[in-house]
C-alpha positions in Angstrom: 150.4 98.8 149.0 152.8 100.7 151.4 154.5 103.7 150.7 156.9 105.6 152.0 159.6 108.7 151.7 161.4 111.2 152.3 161.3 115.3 151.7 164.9 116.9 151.4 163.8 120.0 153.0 161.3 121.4 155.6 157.9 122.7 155.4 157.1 120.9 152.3 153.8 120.7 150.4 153.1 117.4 149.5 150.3 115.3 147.3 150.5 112.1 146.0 148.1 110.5 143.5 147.6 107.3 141.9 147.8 108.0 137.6 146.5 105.7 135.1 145.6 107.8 131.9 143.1 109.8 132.6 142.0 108.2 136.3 143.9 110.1 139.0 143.0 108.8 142.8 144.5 111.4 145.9 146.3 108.8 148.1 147.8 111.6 150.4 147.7 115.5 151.2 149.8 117.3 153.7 151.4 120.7 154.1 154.5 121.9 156.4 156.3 118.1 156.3 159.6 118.4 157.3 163.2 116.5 156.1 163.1 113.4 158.6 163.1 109.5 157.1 160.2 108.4 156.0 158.5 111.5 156.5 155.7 110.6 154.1 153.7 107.2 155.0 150.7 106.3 153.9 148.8 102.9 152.7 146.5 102.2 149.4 144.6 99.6 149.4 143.6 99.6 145.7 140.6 101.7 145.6 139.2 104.8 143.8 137.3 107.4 145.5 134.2 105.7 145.7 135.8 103.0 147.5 135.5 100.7 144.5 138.5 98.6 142.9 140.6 100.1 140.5 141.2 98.1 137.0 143.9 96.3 136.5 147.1 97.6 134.6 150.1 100.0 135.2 149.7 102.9 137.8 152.2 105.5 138.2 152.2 106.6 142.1 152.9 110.1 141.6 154.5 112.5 144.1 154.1 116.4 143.8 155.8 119.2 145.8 156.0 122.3 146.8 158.6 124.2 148.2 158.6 128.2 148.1 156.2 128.0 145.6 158.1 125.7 143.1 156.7 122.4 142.1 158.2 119.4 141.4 156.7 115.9 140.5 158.5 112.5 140.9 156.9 108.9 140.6 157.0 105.1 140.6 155.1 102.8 138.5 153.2 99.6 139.9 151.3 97.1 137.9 148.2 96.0 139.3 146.7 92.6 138.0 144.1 90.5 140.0 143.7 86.8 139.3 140.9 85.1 137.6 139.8 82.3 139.4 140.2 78.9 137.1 137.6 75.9 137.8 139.1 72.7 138.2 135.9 70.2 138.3 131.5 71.1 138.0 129.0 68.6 137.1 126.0 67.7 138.3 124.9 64.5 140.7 122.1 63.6 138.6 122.3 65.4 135.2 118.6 63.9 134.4 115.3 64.6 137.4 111.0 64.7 137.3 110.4 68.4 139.1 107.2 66.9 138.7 108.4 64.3 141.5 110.3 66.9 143.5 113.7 65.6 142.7 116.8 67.5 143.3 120.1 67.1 142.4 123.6 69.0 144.0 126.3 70.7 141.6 129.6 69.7 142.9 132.7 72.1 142.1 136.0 73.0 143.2 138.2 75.9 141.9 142.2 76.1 141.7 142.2 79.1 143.1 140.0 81.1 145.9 137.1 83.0 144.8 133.3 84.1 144.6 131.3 81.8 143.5 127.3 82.6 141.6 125.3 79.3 140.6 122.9 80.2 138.5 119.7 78.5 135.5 120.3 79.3 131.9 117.2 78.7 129.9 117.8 78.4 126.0 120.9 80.2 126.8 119.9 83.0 128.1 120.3 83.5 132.9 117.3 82.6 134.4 117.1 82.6 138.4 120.0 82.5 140.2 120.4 79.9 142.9 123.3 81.0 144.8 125.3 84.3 144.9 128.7 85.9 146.0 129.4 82.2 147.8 133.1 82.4 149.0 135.5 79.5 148.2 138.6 78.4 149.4 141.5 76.6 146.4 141.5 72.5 146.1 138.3 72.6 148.2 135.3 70.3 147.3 131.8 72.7 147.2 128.0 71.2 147.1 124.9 73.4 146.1 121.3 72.0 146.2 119.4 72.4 142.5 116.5 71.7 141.5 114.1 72.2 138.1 111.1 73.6 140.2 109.1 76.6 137.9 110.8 75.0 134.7 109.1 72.8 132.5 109.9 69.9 131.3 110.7 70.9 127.6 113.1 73.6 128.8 116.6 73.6 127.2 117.9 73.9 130.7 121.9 74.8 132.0 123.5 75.2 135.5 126.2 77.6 134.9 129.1 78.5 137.0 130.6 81.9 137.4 133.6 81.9 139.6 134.8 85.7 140.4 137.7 87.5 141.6 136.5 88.2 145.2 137.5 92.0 145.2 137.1 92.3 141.3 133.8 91.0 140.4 134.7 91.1 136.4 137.5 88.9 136.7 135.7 86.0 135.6 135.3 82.2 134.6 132.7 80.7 133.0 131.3 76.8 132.8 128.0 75.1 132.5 126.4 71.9 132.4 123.2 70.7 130.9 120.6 69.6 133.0 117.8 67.3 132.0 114.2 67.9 132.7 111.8 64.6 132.3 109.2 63.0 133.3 110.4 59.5 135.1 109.1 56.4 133.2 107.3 54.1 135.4 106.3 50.8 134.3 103.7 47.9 136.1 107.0 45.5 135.0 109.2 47.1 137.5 109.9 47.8 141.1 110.3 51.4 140.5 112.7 53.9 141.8 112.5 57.5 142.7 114.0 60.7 144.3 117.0 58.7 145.0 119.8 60.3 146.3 122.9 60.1 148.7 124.0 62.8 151.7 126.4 64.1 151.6 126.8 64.4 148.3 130.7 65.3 149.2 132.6 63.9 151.6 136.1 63.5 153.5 135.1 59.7 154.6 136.4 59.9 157.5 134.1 58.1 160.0 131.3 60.7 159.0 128.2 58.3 158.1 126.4 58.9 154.4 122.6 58.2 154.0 121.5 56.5 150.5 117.9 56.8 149.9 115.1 56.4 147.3 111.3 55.9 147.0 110.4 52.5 145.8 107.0 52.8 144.0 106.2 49.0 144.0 107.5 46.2 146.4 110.4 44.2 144.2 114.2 43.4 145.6 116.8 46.3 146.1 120.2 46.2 145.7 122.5 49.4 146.1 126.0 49.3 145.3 129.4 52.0 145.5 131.1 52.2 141.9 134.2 54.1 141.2 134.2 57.0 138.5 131.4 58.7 137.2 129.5 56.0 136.3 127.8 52.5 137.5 129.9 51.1 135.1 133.1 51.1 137.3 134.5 48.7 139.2 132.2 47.7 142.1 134.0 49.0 145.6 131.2 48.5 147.9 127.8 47.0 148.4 125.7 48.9 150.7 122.5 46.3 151.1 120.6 43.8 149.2 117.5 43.4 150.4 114.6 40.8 149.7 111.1 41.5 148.7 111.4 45.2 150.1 107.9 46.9 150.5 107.1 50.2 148.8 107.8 53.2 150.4 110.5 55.9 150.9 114.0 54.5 152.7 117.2 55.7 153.9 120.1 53.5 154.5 123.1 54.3 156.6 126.4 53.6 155.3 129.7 54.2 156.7 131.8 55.4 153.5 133.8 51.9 153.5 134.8 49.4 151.0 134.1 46.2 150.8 137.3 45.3 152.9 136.7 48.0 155.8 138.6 50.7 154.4 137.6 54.4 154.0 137.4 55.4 150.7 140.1 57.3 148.8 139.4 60.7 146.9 137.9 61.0 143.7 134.8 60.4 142.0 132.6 57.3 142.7 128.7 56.5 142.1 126.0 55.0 144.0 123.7 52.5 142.2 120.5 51.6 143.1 119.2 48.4 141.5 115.3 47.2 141.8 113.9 44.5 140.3 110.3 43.1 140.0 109.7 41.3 136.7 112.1 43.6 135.3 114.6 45.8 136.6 115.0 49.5 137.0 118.7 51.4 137.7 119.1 54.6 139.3 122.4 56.2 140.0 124.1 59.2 141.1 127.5 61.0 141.6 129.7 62.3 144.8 132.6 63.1 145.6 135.4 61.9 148.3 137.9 64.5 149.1 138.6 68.1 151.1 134.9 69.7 152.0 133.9 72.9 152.2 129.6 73.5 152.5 127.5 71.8 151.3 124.6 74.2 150.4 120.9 73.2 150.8 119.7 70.2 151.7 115.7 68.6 151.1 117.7 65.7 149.5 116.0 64.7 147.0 114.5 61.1 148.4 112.7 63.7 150.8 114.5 65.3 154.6 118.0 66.3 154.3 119.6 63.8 156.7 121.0 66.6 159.0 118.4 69.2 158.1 116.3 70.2 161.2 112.7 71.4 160.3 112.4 71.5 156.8 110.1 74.2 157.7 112.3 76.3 159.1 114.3 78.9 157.2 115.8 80.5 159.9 120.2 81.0 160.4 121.7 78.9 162.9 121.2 79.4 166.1 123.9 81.7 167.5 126.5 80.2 169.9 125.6 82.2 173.4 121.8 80.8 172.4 121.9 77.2 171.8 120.3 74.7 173.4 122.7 71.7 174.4 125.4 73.1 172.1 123.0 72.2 168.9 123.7 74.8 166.0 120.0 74.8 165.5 117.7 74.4 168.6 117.5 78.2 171.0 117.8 77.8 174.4 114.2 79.0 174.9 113.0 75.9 172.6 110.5 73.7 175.3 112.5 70.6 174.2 115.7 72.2 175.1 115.9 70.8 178.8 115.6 67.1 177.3 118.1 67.6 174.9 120.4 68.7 177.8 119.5 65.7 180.0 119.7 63.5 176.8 123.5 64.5 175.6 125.0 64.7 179.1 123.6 61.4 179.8 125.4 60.0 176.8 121.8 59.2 174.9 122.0 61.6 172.0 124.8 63.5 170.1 123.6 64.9 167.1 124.5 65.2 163.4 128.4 65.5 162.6 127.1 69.1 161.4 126.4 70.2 165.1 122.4 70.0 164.4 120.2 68.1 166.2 117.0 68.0 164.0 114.1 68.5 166.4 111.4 67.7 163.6 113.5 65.1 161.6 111.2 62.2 161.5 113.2 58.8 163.1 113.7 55.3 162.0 113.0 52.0 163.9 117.1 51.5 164.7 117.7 55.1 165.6 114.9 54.6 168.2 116.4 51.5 169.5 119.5 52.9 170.1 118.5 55.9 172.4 115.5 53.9 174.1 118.6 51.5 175.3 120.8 54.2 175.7 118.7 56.1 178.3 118.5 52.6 179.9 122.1 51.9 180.4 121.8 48.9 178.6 124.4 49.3 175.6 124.8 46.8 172.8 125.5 43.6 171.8 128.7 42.0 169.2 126.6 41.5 166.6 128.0 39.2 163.4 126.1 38.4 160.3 122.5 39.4 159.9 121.1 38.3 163.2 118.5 36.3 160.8 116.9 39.3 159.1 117.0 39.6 155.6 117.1 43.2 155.4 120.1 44.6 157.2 123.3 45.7 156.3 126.2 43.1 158.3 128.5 45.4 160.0 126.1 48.6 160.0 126.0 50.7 162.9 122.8 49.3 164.3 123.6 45.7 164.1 124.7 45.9 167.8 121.7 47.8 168.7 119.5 44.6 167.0 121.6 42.5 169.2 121.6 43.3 172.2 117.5 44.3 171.6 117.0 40.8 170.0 118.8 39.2 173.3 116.4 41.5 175.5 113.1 40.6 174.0 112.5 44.3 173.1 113.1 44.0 169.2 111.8 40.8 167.6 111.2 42.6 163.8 108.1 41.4 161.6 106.7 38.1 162.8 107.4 35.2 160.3 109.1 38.0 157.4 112.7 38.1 159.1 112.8 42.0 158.1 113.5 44.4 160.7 113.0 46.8 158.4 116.0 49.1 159.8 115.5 52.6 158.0 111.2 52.5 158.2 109.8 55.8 159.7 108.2 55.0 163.5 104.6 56.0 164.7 103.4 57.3 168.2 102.6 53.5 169.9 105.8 51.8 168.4 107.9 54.4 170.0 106.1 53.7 173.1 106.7 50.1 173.0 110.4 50.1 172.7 110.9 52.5 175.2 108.8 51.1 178.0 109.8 48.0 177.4 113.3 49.0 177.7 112.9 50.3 181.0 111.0 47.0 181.9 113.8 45.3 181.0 116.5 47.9 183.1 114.5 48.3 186.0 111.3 45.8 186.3 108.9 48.1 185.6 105.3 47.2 185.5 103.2 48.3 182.2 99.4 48.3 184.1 96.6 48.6 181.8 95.2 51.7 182.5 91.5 52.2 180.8 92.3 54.2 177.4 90.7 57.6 177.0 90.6 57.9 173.5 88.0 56.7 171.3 90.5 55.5 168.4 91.9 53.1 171.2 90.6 49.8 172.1 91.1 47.7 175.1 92.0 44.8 172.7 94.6 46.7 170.6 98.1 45.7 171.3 99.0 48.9 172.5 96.5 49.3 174.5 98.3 49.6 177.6 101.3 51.6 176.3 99.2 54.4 175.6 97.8 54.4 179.2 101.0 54.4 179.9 101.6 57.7 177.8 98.7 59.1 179.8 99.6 58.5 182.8 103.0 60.4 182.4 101.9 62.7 179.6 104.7 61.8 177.4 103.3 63.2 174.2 101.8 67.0 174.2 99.1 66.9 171.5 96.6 64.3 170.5 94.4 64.0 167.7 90.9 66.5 168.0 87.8 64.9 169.1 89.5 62.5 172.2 91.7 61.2 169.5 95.4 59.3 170.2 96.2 58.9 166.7 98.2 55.6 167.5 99.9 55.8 163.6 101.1 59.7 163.7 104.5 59.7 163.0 107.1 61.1 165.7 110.3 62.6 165.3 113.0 62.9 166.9 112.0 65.8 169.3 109.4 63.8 170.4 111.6 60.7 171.4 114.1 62.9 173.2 110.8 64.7 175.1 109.2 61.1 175.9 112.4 59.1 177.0 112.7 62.9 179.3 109.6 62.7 180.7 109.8 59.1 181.9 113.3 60.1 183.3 111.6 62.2 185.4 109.0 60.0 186.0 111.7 57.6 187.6 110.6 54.9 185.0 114.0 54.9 183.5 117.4 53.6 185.2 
């Protein structure tokens, strides 16, 4: 509030205070003014003495003088009101988890007005932990926190609740909440179970950024996962992600572009994912997001396991500030020993990172994503890929399907033998990572894979990777092995590790 007057004569006294019944706030204090316009000027913010916010209601800004010892008092009244943010829209993803399985779920909200926003458990009614605090919000913007039920038991009556504040005036409140279901997931011998499914991110603008679906599937059985819209699988079918044949247990994550069936992005609102096994009998899983304006999206060990753009799920530590990052990644340091092949990788066109700005140095890497770099750092592109290229496990259209192209035209990706899976979204280990990429550069530049005598004892001369790992050797493209003289051919990489090996035969001059 600005405020400003005049005195009618000089070397006036002159106080001003802000009244509200018994409250009174000193605003301004000065002796000697003298007649001039707008001799008195002065600001108030809204706060008391103690810097805190004043309540809301009428205040009369009160002016006293003194002139030759005579005092005279004159004032205004203002009414001060602050808004109370209203919520629009909160539920939950998944209003029903296992903590004993480590599923999460996200609570999606948006407010019609700017505010502070504090998450937090009710148990039987009463606040439990709070899971996020004093988190700022912008109006008609779309918000995602992470939840869980971890140290809550599975007969807890159990709430999330919303509390959506005022940002200067705490007490200026709304109030929601949601139930939230603890229990244990019923598995059966009948089905091709499904677990710790999820999508990422759970809200989203659609516009080219790429969404991850994933699940566990406890027993081998098909899979199909379908886009419905509203909040329920019970809408009209928009999309269908991938139907896949006699899919093997284990944990997947499929890509998918946020497009309908007919190519177009998806408008806002509410739509489901549904994920559809089936053995002897089937077993449904399903969850909620949201298309529309994005804020953050809070959190993030989605709940079929790594976060899609988390980096080390390890790590807790802020991103990485801008004078100090590595390659312009939001979460590697400069001083990170992978930092120089991340620089040589993204100026060379064979990396770019999450749509977040992360890279994800530990983030493990599937069998596609390594295709695509290992041809990449081998100038060899893609192919035009149409229908399924024979496997029965892709998704036509997908990002990849190029990458299978021009790999199956190469001789460098042939999938399983006799199955026609290429198993797209599986997880890739130390001596398939050094296939694809030295056979890549065989391809590119003619370069000979010798068999150089292994070193290790868990590596045979008549295992099929026997000479890619004297290959690895040779050019020391991996820093640790297993103790005792061990390779550990079936260790997992990630994708710090590709990014150092495809480096290291750069420098090695293996590489185009």
């Amino acid at each position: 509030m600005d405020c400003e007057a005049d005195v009618l004569k000089d070397n006036t006294d002159v106080k001003v205070y802000a009244v509200k019944g018994s409250d009174e706030i000193e605003l301004y204090d000065e002796d000697g003014v003298d007649e001039e316009k707008d001799a008195i000027e002065f600001t108030w913010d809204g706060t008391d003495d103690d810097d805190e916010y004043v309540d809301a209601g009428t205040w009369t800004i009160e002016f006293r003088t003194t002139v030759a010892g005579t005092t005279l008092t004159s004032g205004i009244t203002r009414k001060i009101e602050y808004q109370t943010p209203r919520i629009d829209e909160f539920l939950i993803s998944k209003d029903k988890l296992d903590n004993d399985l480590d599923e999460t779920a996200f609570a999606l909200f948006r407010l019609e007005d700017e505010g502070s926003v504090t998450l937090r458990y009710l148990v039987d009614g009463d606040e439990d932990d709070e899971i996020v605090e004093d988190m700022e919000v912008e109006a008609d913007i779309w918000y995602a926190v992470e939840i869980d039920g971890s140290g809550f038991d599975y007969e807890d009556d159990l709430d999330i609740q919303l509390v959506a504040s005022n940002l200067v005036k705490e007490d200026e409140s709304t109030k929601k909440s949601v139930s939230f279901d603890l229990s244990e997931e019923k598995t059966s011998s009948s089905k091709a179970n499904v677990t710790n499914d999820y999508i990422f991110p759970p809200v989203s603008e659609c516009n080219g950024e790429e969404m991850q679906i994933g699940y566990d599937l406890e027993d081998a059985g098909d899979v199909l996962v379908t886009i419905h819209r509203g909040k329920s699988g019970s809408g009209s079918k928009v999309a269908e992600v991938a139907d896949l044949k006699e899919q093997s247990s284990g944990s997947y994550s499929i890509p998918w572009d946020c497009e309908d069936s007919n190519g177009n992005s998806l408008s806002s609102g509410f739509y489901t994912y549904k994920i559809v096994s089936k053995y002897k009998s089937t077993d449904t899983e399903e969850g909620i997001f949201v298309v529309g304006n994005v804020g953050d999206v809070d959190g993030g060990s989605s709940s079929g396991g790594q976060d899609p753009t988390d980096p080390d799920p390890t790590d807790s530590n802020p991103p990485v500030s801008s004078e100090d990052r590595c390659a312009n990644f939001t979460d590697v340091n400069e001083n990170s020993p992978y930092c120089p092949a991340l620089e040589w990788a993204r100026s060379a066109g064979v990396i770019q990172g999450y749509a977040d700005g992360r890279f994800g140095l530990f983030d493990p890497i599937n069998r596609v994503e390594l295709l695509k770099v290992a041809l990449e750092a081998n100038d060899l592109g893609q192919g035009s890929a149409t229908g399924s290229l024979g496997y029965s496990d892709v998704i036509s259209g997908a990002w990849y399907m190029g990458y299978l192209k021009r790999g199956q035209e190469l001789g460098i990706f042939v999938g399983d033998g006799g199955k026609a899976t290429a198993r797209p979204g599986d997880t890739v280990n130390k001596v398939e990572a050094l296939k694809i990429a030295l056979e890549s550069a065989r391809v590119s530049t003619g370069y000979q894979i010798s068999s150089i005598p292994a070193r290790y004892a868990d590596v045979n001369s008549t295992d099929w990777f026997f000479p890619y790992v004297g290959e690895s050797d040779k050019y020391a493209l991996f820093d640790s092995v297993g103790a005792g003289n061990l390779f550990t051919p079936g260790a997992l990489v990630n994708r710090g590790d590709v990014v150092q090996m495809l480096h290291r035969l750069h420098n090695a001059g293996v590489l185009n």
